[in-house]
C-alpha positions in Angstrom: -25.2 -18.7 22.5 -25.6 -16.5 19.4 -22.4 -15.2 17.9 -21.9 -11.5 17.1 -21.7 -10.7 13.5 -18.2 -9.1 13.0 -18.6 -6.0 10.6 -16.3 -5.7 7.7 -14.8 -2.2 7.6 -13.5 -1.3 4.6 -9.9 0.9 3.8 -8.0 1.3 0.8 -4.2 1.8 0.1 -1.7 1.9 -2.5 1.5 0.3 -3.3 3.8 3.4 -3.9 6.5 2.2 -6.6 9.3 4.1 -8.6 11.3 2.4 -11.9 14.9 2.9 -11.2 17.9 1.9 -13.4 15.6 -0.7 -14.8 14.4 -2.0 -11.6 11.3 -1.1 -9.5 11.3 -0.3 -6.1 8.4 0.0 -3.6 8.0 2.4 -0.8 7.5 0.4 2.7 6.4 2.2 6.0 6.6 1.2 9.3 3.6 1.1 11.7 3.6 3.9 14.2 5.0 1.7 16.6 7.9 1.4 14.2 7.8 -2.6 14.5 6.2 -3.9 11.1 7.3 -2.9 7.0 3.7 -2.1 5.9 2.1 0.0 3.0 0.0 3.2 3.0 -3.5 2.4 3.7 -6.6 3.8 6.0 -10.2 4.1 6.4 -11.9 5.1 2.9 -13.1 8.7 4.0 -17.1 9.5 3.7 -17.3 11.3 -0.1 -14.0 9.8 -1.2 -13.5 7.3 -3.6 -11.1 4.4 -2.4 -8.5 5.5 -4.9 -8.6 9.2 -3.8 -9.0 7.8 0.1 -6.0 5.8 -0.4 -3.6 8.5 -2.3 -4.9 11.0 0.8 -3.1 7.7 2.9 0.0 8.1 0.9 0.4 11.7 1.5 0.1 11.3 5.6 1.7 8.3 5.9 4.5 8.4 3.7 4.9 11.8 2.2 4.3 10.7 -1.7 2.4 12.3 -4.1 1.6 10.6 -7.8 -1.7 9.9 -9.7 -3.0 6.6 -8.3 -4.2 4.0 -11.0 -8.2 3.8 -10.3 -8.0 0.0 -11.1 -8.3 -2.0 -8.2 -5.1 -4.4 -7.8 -6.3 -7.0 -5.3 -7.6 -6.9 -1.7 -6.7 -8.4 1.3 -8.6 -8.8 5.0 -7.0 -8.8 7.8 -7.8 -8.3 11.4 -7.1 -5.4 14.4 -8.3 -5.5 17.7 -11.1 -7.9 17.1 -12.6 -6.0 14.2 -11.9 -7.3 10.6 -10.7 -5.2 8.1 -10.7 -5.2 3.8 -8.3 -3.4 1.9 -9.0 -2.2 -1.5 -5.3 -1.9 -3.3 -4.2 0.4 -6.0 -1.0 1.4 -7.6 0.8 5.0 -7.1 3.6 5.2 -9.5 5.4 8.0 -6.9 5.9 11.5 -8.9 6.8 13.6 -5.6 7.9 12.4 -2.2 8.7 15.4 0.4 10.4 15.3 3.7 7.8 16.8 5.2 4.2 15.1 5.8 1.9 14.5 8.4 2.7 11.2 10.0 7.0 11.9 9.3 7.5 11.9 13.0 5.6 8.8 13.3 7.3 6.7 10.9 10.1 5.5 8.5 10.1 4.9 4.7 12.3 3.1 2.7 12.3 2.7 -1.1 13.6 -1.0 -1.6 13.9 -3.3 -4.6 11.0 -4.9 -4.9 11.8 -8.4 -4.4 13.0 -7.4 -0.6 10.2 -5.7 -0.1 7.8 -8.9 -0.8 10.0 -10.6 1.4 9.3 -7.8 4.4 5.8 -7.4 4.7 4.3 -10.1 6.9 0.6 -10.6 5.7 0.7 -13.3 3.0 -2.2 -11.8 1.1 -0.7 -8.6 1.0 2.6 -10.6 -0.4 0.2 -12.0 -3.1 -0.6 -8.7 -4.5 2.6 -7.5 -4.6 4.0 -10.6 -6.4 1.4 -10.2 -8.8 2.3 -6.3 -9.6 5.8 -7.5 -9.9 5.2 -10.4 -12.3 3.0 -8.2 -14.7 5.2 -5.2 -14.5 7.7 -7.4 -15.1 5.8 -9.0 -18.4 5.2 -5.3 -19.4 8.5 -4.0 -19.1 10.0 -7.0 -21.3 7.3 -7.0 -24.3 8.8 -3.3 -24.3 12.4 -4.3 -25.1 
């Protein structure tokens, strides 16, 4: 029996992310059901770069607007309804967030430190990435002092 080559789609997404009192904090979504912590992300749109796709994601999803750091942070697979999927990350340092967006009806935000929001989101890779943001902004802000 042959097996059927699963076909990788690819998405992109961002890690939204504010400096507060010294501290970051990372914007977390919930899935449209309302059931998971998860970050902006979606399909990279046809004539879009995967940063621009993925700041389009933050706007619908989560009603943030910044300038989304073209360097890719990391990327995670995971899998949906039998099809497997890789996410291209990116950071959004959040400049604007409105109360009024696309998907508001669909979901919730919450800005939360960043160490609880590493310990929210379920998919370990994605967990990865975000410990590795927070380690080197950490470095960053420190060398600053």
């Amino acid at each position: 029996m042959r097996r059927k080559m699963n076909k990788v789609l690819n998405q992109s997404g961002v890690i939204p992310y504010r400096e507060r009192n010294g501290r970051i904090e990372i914007l977390l979504i919930t899935t449209r059901d309302r059931q998971t912590w998860v970050i902006p992300k979606g399909g990279i749109v046809n004539g879009m770069t995967p940063p621009a796709s993925a700041a389009k994601e933050a706007w619908e999803e989560a009603g943030v607007i910044g300038q989304v750091d073209v360097n890719e942070l990391g990327t995670y697979k995971y899998r949906k309804r039998g099809k497997i999927y890789r996410v291209k990350m990116y950071l959004l340092p959040v400049e604007i967030v409105s109360n009024s967006y696309p998907e508001a009806s669909t979901r919730y935000r919450r800005w939360l430190d960043a160490t609880l929001a590493i310990k929210l989101i379920k998919k370990s890779s994605l967990k990865r990435i975000l410990k590795g943001f927070l380690e080197t902004r950490l470095h960053s802000c420190a060398s600053s002092l």
